[in-house]
Each structure stands twice: as C-alpha cells, then as structure tokens.
Backbone bond lengths (Angstrom), bond angles and torsions (degrees), N, CA, C in turn:
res aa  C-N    CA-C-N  psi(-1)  N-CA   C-N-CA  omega(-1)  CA-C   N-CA-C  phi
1 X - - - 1.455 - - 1.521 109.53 -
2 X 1.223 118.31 168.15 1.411 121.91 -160.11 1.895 96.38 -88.29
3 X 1.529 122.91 -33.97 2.005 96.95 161.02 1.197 107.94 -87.13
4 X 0.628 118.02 26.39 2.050 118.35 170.74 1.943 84.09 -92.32
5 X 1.516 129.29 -65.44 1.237 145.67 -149.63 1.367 91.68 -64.60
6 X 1.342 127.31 -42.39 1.495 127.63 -166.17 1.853 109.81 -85.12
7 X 0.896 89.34 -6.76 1.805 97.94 163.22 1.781 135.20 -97.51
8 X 1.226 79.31 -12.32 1.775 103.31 175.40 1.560 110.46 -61.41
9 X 1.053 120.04 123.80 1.607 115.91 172.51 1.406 119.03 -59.13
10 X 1.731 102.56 143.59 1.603 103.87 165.27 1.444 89.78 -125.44
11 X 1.582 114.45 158.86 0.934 112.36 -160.70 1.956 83.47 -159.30
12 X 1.467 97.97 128.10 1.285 119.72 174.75 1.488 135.23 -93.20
13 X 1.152 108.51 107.12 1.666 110.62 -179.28 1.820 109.06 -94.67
14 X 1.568 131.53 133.34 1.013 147.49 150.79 1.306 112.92 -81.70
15 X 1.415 142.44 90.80 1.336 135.38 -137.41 1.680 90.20 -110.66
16 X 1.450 109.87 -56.51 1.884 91.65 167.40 1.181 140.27 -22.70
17 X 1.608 113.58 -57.80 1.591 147.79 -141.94 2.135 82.77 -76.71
18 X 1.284 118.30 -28.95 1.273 116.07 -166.70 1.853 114.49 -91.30
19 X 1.129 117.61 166.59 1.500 118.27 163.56 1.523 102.37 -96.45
20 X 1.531 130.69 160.62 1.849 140.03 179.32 2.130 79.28 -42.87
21 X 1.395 101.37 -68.46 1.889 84.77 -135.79 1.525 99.85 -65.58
22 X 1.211 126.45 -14.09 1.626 121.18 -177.54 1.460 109.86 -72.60
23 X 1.715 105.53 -35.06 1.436 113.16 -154.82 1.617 90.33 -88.51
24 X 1.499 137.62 -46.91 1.855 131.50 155.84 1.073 115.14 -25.41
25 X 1.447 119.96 -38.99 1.867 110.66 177.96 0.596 91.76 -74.85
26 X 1.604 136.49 -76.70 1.510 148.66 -130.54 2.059 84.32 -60.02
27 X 0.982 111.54 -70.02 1.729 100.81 -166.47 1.452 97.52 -56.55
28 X 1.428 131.80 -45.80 1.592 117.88 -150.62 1.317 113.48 -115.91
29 X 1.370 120.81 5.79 1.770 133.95 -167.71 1.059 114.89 64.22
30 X 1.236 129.45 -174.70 1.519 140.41 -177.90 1.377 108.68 -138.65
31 X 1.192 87.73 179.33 2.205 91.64 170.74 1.557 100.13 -138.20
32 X 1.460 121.85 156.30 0.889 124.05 -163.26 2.041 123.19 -52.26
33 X 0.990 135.93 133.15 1.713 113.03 -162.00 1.365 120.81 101.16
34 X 1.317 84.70 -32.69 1.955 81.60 -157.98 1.563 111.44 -53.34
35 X 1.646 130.79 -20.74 1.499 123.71 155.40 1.382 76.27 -172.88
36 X 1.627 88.80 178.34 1.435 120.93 -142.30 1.112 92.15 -67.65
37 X 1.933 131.59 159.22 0.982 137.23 -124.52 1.343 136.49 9.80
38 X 1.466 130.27 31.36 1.152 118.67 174.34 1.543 113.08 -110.15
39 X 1.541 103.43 94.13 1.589 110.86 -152.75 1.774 76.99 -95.58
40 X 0.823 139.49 -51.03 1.705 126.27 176.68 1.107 130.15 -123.55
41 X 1.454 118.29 159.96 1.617 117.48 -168.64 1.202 106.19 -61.22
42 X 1.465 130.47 143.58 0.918 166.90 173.96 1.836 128.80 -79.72
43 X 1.361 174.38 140.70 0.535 149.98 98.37 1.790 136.08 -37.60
44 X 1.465 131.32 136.01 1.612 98.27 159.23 1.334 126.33 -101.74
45 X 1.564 128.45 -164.26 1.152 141.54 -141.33 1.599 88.27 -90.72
46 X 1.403 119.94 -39.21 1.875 123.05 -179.46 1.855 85.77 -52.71
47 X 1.275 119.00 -72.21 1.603 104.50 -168.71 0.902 121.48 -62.41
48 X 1.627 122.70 -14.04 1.728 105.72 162.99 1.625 118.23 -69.01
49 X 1.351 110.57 -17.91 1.177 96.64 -157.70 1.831 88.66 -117.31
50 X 0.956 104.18 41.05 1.720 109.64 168.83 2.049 120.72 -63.54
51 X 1.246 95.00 123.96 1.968 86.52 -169.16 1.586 98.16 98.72
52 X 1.208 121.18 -28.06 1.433 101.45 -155.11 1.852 115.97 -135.20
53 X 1.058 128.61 -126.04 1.659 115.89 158.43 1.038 129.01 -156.21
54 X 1.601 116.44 149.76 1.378 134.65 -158.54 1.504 100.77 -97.76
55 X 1.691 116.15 121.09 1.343 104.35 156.85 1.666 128.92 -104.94
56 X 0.849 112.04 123.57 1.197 111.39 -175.17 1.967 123.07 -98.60
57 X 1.038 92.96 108.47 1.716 101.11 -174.33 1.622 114.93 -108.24
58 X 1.526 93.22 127.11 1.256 124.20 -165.59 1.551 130.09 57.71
59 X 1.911 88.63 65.44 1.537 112.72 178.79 1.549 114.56 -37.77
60 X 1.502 117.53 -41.59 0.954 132.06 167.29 2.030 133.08 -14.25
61 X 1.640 87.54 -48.28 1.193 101.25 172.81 1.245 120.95 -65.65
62 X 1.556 141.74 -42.37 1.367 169.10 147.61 1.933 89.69 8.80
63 X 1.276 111.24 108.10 1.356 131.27 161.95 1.526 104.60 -61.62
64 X 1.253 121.31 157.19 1.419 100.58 177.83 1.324 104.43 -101.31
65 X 1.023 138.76 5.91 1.894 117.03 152.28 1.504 110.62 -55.40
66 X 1.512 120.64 -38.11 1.325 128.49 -172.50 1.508 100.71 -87.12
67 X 1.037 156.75 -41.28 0.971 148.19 110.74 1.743 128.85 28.57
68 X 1.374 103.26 -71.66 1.400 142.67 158.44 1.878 105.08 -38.95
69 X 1.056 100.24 -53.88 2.010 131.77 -153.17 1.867 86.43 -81.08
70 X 1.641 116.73 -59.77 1.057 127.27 -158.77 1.874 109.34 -69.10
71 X 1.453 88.01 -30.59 1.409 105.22 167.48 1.319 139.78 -46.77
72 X 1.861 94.49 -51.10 1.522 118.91 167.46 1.628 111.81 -79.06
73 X 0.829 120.23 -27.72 1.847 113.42 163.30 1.885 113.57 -63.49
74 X 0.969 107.24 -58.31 1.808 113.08 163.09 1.527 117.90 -44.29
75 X 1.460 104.40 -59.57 2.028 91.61 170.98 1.462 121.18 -70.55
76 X 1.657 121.80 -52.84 1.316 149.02 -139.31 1.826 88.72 -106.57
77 X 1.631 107.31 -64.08 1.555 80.34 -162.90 1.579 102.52 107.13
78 X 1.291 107.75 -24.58 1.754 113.75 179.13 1.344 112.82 -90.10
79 X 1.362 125.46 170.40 0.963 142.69 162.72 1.801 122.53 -171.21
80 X 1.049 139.66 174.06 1.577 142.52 -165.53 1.511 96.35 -144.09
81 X 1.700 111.95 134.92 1.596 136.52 165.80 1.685 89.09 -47.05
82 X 1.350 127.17 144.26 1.303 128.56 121.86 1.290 127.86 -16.51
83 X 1.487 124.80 81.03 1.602 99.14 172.97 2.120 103.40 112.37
84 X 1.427 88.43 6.87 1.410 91.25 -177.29 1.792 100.77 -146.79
85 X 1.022 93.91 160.55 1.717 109.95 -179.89 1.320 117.89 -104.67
86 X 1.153 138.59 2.43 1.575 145.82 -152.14 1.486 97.03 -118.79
87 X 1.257 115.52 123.24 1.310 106.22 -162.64 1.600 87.09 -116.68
88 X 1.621 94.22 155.61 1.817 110.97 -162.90 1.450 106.39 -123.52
89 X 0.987 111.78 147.37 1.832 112.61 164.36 1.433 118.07 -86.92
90 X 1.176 113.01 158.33 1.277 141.87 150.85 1.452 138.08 -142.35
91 X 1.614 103.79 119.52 1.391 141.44 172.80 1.947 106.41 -77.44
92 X 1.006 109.42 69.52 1.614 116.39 -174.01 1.308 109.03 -131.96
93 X 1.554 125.88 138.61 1.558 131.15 145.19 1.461 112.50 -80.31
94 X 0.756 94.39 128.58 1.831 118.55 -165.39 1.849 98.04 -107.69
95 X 1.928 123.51 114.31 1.138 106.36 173.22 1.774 92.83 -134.14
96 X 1.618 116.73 123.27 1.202 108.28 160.64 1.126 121.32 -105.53
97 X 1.835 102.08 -173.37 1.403 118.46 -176.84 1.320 108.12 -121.60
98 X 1.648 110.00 -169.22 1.548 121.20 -169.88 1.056 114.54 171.40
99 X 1.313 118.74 119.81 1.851 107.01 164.35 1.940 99.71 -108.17
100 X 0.500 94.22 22.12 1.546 104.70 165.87 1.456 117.23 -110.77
101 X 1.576 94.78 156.09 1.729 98.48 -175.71 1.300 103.82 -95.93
102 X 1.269 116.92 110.13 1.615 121.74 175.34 1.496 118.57 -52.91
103 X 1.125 109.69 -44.90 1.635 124.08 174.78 2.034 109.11 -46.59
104 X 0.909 97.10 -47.71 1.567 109.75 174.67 1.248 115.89 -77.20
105 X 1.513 119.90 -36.14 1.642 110.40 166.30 1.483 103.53 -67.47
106 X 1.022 133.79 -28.49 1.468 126.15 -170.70 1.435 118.80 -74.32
107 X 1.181 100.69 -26.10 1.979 113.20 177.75 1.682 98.70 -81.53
108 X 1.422 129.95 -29.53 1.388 106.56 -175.58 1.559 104.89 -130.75
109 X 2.297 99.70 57.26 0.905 116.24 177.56 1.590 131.40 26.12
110 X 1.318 116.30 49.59 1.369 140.46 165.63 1.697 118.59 -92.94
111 X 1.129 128.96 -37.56 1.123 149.75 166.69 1.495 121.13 -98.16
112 X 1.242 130.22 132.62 2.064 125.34 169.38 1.808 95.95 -71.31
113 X 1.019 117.22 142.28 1.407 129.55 150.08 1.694 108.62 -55.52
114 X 1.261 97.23 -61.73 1.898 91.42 -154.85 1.935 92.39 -71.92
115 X 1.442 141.27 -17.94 1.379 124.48 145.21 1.436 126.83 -54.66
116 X 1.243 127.96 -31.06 1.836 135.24 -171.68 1.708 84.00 -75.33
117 X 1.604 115.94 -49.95 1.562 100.16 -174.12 1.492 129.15 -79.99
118 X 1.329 119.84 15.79 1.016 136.59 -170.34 1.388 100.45 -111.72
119 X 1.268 119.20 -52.71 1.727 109.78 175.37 1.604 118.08 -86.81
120 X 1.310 123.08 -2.87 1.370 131.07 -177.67 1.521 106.06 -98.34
121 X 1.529 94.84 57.63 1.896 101.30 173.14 1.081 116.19 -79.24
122 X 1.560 99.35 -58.74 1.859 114.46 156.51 0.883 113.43 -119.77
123 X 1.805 121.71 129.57 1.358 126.33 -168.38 1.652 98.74 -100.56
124 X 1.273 130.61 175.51 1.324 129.32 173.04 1.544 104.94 -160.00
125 X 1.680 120.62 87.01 1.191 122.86 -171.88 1.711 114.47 -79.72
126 X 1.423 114.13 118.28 1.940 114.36 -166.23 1.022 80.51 -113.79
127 X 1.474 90.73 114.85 1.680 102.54 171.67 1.733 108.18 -61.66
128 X 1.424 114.75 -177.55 1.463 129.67 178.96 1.738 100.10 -73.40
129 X 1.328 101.50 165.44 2.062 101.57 -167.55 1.943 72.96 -89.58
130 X 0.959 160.33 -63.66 1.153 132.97 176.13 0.937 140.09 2.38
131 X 1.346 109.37 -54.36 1.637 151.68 173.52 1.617 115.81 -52.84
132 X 1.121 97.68 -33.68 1.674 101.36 -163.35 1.765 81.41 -143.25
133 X 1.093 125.49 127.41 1.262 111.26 173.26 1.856 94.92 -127.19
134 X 1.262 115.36 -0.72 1.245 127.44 -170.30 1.784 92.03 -59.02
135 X 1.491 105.58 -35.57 1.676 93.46 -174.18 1.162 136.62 -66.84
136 X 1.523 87.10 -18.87 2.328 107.48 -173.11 1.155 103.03 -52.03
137 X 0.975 128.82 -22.23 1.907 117.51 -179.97 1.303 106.45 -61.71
138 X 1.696 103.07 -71.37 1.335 112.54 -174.64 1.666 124.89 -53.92
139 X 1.556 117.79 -43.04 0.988 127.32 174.74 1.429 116.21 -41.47
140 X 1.470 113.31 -55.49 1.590 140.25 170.82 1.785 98.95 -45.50
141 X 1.144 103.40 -66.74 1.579 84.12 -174.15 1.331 121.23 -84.26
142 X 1.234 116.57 22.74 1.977 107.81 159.71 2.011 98.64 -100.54
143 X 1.547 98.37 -35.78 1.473 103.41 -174.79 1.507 103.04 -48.66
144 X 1.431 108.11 -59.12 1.993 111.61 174.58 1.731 113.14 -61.06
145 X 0.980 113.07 -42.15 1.834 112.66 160.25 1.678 97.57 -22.03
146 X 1.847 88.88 -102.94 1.453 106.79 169.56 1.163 141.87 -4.96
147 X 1.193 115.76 -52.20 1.345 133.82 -174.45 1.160 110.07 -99.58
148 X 0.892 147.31 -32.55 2.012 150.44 -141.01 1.448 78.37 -100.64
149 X 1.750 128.76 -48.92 1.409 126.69 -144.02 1.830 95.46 -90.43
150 X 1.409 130.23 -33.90 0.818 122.60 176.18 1.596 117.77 -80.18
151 X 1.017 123.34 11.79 1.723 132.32 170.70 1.410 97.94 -123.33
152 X 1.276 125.51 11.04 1.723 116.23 164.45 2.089 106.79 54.50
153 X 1.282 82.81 28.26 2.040 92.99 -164.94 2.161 74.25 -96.87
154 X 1.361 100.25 177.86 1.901 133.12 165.38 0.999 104.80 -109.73
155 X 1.026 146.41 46.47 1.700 126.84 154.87 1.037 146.54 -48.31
156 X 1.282 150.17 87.57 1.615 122.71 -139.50 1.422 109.62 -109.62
157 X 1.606 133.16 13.93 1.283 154.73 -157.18 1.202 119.61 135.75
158 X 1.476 105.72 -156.67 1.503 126.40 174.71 2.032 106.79 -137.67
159 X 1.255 73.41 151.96 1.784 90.45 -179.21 1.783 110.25 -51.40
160 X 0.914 114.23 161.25 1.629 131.23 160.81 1.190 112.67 -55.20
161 X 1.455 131.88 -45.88 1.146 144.19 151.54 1.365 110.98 -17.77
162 X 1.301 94.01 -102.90 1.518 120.55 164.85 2.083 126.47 -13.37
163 X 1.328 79.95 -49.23 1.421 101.76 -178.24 1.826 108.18 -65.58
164 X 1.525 110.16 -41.64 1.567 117.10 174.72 1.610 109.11 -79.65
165 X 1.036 118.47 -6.46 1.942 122.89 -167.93 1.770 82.76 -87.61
166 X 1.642 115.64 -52.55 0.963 98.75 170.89 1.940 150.79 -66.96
167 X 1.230 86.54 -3.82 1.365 108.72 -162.71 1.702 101.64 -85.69
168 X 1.224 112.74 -30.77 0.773 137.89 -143.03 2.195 106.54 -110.37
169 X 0.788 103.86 -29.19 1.685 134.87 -176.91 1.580 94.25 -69.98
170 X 1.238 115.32 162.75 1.522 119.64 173.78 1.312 106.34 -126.78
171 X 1.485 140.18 31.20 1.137 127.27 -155.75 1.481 116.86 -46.17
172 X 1.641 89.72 126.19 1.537 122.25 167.78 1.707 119.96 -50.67
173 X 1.472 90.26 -41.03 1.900 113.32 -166.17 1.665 96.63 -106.70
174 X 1.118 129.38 62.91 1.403 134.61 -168.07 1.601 114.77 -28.54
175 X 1.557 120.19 -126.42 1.429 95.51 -167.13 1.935 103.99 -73.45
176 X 1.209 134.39 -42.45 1.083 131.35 -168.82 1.807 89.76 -34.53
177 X 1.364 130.75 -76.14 1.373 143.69 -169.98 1.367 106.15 -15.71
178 X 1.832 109.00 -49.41 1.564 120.67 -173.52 1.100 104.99 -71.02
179 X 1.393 136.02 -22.19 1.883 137.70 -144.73 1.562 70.42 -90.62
180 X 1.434 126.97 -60.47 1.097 110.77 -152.95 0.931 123.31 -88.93
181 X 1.614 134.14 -10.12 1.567 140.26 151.52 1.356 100.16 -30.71
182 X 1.756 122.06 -60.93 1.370 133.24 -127.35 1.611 86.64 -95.44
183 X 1.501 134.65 -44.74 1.105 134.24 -176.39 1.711 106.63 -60.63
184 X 1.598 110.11 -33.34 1.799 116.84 -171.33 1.647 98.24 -46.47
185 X 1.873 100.22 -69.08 0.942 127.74 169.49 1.570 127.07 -10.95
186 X 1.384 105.99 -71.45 1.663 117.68 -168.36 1.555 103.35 -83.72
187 X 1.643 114.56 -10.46 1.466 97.64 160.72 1.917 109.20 -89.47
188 X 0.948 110.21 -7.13 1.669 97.70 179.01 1.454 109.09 -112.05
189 X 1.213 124.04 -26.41 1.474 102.46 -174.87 1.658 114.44 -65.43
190 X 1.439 112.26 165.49 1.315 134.08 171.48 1.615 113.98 -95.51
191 X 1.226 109.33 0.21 1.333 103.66 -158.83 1.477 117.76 -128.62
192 X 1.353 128.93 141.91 1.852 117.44 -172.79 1.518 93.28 -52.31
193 X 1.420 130.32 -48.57 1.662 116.58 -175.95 1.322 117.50 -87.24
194 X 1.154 119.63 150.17 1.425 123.85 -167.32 1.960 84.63 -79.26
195 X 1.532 106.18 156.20 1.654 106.45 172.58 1.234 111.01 -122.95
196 X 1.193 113.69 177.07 1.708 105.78 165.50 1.341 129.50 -70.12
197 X 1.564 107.22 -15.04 1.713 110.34 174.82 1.594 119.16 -64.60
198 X 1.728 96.44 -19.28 1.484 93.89 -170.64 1.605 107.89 -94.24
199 X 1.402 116.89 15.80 1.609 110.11 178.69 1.305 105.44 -93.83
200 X 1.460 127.11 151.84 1.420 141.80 155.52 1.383 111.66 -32.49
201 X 1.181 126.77 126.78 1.414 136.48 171.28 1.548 111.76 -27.69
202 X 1.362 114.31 -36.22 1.614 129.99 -166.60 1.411 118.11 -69.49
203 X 1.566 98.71 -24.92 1.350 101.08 -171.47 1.425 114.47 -118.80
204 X 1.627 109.02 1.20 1.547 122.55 171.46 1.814 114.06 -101.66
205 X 1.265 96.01 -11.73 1.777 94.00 -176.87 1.442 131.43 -69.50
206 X 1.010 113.29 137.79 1.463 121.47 174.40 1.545 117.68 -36.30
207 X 0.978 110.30 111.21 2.116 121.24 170.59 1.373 125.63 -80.58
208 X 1.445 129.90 83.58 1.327 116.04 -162.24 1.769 101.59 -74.62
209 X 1.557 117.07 143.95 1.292 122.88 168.16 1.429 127.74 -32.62
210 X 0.644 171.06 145.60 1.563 153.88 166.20 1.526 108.92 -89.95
211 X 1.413 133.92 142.55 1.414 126.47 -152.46 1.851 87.68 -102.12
212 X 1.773 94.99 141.21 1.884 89.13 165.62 1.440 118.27 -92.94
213 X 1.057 105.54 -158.10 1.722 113.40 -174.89 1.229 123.94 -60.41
214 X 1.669 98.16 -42.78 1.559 117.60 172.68 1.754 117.45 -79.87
215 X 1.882 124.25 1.34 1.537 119.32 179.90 1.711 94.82 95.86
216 X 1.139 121.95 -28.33 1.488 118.04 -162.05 1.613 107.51 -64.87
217 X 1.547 153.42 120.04 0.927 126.29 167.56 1.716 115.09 -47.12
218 X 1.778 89.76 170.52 1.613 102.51 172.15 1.473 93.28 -143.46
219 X 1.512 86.17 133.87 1.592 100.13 179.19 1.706 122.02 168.53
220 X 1.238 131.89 -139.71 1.453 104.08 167.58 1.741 113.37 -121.93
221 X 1.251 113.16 34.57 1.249 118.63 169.71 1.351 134.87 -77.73
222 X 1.455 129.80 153.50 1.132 107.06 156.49 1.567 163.06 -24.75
223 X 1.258 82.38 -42.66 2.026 89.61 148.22 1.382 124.40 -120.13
224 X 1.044 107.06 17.27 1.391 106.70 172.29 2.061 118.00 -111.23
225 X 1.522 120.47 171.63 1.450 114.69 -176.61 1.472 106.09 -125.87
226 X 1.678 101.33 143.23 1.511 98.26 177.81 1.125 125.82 -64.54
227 X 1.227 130.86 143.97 1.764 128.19 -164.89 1.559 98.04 -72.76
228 X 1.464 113.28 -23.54 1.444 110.64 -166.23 1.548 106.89 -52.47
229 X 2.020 80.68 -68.13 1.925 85.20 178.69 1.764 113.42 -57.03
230 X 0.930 127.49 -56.12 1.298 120.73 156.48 1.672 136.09 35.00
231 X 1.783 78.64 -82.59 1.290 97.14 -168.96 1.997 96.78 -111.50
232 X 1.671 125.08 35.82 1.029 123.23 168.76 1.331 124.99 -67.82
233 X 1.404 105.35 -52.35 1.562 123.53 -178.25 1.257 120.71 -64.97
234 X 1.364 112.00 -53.97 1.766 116.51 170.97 1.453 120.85 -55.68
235 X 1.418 103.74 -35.65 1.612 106.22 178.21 1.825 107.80 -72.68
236 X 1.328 120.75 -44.56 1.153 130.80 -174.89 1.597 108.27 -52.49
237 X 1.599 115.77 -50.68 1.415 134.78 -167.98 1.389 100.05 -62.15
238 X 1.583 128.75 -33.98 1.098 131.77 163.20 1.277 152.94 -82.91
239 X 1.987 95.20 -13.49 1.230 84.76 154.26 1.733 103.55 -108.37
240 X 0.802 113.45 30.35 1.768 109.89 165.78 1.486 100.99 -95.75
241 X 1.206 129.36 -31.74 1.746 134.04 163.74 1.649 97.43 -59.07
242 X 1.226 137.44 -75.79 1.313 127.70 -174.02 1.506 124.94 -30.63
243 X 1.492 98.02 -64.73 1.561 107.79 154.11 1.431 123.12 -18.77
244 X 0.841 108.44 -83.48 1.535 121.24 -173.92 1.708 108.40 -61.73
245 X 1.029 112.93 -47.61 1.415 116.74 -179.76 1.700 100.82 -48.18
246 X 1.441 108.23 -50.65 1.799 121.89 -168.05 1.763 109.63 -82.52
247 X 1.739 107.39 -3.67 1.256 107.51 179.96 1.368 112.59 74.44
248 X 1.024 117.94 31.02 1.881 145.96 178.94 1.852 92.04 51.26
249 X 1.487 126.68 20.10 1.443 119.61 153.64 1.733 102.41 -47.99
250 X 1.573 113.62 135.71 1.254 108.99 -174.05 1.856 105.27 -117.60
251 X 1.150 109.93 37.79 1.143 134.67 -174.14 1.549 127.94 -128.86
252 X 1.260 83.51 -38.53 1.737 94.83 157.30 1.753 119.45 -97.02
253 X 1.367 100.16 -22.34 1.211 104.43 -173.72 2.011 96.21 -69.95
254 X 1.076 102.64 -43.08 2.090 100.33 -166.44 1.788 81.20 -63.47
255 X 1.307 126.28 -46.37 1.537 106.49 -148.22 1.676 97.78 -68.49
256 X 1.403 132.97 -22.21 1.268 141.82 -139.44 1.461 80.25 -110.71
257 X 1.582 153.55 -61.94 1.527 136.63 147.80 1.178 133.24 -28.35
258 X 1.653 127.00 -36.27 0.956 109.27 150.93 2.109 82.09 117.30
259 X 1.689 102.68 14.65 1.580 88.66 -158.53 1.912 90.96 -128.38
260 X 1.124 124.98 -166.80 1.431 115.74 176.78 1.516 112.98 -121.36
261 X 0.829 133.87 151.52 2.009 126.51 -154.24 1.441 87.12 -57.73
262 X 1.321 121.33 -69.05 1.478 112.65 -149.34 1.758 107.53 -42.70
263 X 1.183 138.05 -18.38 1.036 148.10 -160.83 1.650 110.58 -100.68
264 X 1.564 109.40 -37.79 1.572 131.51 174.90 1.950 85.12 -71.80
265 X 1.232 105.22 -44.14 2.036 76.92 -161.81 1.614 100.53 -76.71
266 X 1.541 110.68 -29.72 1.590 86.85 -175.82 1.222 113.47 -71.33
267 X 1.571 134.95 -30.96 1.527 128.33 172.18 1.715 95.70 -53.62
268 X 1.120 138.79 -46.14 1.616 127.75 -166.36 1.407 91.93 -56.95
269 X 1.518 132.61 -41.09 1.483 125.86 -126.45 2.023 68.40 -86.91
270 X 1.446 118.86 -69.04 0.902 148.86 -144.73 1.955 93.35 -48.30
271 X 1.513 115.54 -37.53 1.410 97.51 -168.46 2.096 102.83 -126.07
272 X 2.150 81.15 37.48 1.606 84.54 -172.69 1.587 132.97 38.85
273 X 0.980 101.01 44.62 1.559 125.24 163.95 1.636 110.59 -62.92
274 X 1.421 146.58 72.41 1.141 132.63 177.57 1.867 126.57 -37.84
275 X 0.979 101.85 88.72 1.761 121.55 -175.02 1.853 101.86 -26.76
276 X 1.457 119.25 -36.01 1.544 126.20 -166.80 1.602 77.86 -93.58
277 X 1.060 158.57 35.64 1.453 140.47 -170.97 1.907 93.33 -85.20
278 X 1.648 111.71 166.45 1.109 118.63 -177.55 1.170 106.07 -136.39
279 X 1.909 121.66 129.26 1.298 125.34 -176.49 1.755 113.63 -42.86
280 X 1.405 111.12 123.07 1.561 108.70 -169.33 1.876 95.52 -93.51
C-alpha cells in the first residue's frame, strides 16, 4: 500500500566524498579485520536500504572493480561484506547521479557499457540552473527560508538588485553554488533583504562583452546580440545536416555530433525539428 511505501528506506550515498576501499564498505559492510580500523562488523548502505532505495551520487566515481561489484547487485541482487565470503542479497531500487557524460567515459574506457545500460532504464536529463533560470526565484526563496531560520536571523528575501546579479550569473556550481551564495549571504547581511554587498565578488563582477568577428559587441545590450540566439540557426542547420546525412537514425546522428540522444532530442524539441522528419 502506498503508507507501507512511505516507510521504506532511502538511503544516500556521496560516492565522490569517499576513497574505492572506504566507499566498498560503506556500500557493502565489512566484518570485523577486514583493514585497519575495522574493529567491528559493519553493516552496508545496500542493507540499510533493503525494501526500499539506494541513491547513489556521483556514479562517476565507481573504480571499475566497484563498478564490476555494482554490476553484480543490478543482475544477481548479490553482493559479499568486505572481508567475508557469505554472499547476501539485495531487494533495493538503486537511482544514480552524474554530472558527467557517461557516454564519453565509456569511449576512453572509464565507465563499463553493459553497467551505463543497466542503470539507464530511465534517464532524467536536469539541465544546468543556467539553463532554466526561471527557477532562481523560487530556489532563492526556500534557500532564504532555510537559512535565515537556521541562524535564528529575519530575512525576508533579497533585493531587486540582487535578484538581476543573479539572473544574470552563469553558475558554474549549479544549484548547490546558489545554496551557498544564499547561505554566504544570510550569514553577513545586516538587513531583512539580502543586498548586493553581501554577494561574493564572483557573482557581482563586471562581464566585459566579448567582441565578434565583425568589432560589433555580443551580449544583451542595445547594440549588441545574444550569443544564445546567435548561434540558433547554425547549430540547427547542422544538426538538420546530421540528420539527413544519418537518414534521421537518431543514434548515429548523437554519435556522429559528438553528443548523446537524450541531448540530440531536446536540441530537436528545442528548435522544433520534427523527430519523424524524412531525409529531403
């Protein structure tokens, strides 16, 4: 039943933050011995999260012995303690992450293929907060929620100001980047609104235009053009050339760009490219 479902464990893995032999216990437990500090058995994070699901963030990291290991939980369902021979099951939904392109670790054998196809049942591509900037509002006001209430501070937002510095920013460090702008923030300001004095230099500095071919700036000024629109048409013209070249196969067409489909259909979606289209 669906509160039976809401009692099920999820259970979170930071898979970077670890080294291979810390991060093998940490997913699969240990037994007492098995290396230095392991003065007692251990459970891992697969048996905490038994019945229920494991997320694992930044698959990426995954050595390929572990790799190998992560493999046999996806077919089998098995796995072995660190340091023990008794091999255990697991009944787990398994969902990772990545800011890496898996497809590209796999070409310069960094990644297994037959693991990327094993967890790529359902993919869910989040674009960059760049990408969508429609969210910075909202994001901003749970970040000031959050934060204002855990410093016992009033904050009740951020300035108008503030609000365009962000709009305006490309963050590199997507939303985590903002948590921590917004957290910098609500520990230094003086004020119920967050201001622009209280942002990091990084995200208040001056952006010079970048000059085009022709001297003209590019940028979003009055005489100048957004690079976005810009570069719409040329990119489009090319992948409507790919297309056709690949016989609108959209499988050869991402490998022949150099990009991975899920990324080829949202550029189609993005410059209405009809996906059923037929080489003209």
């Amino acid at each position: 039943s669906a509160p039976d479902a809401d009692k099920r464990p999820f259970v979170e893995v930071s898979c970077g933050a670890l080294p291979e032999t810390l991060l093998e216990a940490e997913l699969f437990g240990h037994v007492k011995g098995a290396f230095t500090g392991a003065v007692k058995d251990r459970i891992g994070r697969f048996e905490s999260a038994e019945g229920g699901t494991i997320f694992l963030d930044e698959i990426d990291a995954f050595t390929p012995a572990l790799q190998v290991k992560l493999l046999r939980v996806l077919q089998d369902g098995e796995f072995e303690r660190v340091g023990e021979t008794k091999t255990r099951h697991a009944a787990v939904r398994i969902i990772a992450a990545t800011n890496q392109d898996l497809e590209e670790l796999i070409k310069t054998n960094r990644f297994r293929h037959d693991l990327y196809y094993r967890l790529n049942i359902i993919s869910i591509d989040m674009p960059p907060l760049r990408d969508r900037k429609e969210d910075i509002s909202l994001l901003v006001e749970h970040f000031v929620e959050k934060h204002s209430q855990a410093l016992g501070k009033k904050i009740h937002g951020v300035s108008d100001e503030v609000l365009r510095e962000f709009m305006r920013y490309h963050w590199p460090g997507n939303v985590r980047e903002l948590e921590n702008v917004i957290e910098r923030a609500c520990v230094l300001t003086r004020s119920p609104l967050i201001q622009k004095a209280d942002l990091p230099e990084v995200v208040t500095k001056e952006r010079v235009p970048a000059p085009s071919e022709n001297g003209t700036s590019v940028g979003n000024g009055a005489n100048g053009v957004n690079l976005k629109d810009a570069l719409k048409d040329p990119e489009k013209k090319i992948i409507l050339e790919a297309l056709a070249k690949c016989r609108w196969n959209k499988k050869e067409t991402a490998e022949l760009l150099g990009i991975n489909r899920t990324t080829l259909y949202k550029k189609m979606s993005q410059y209405e490219i009809d996906p059923s289209g037929k080489e003209s």
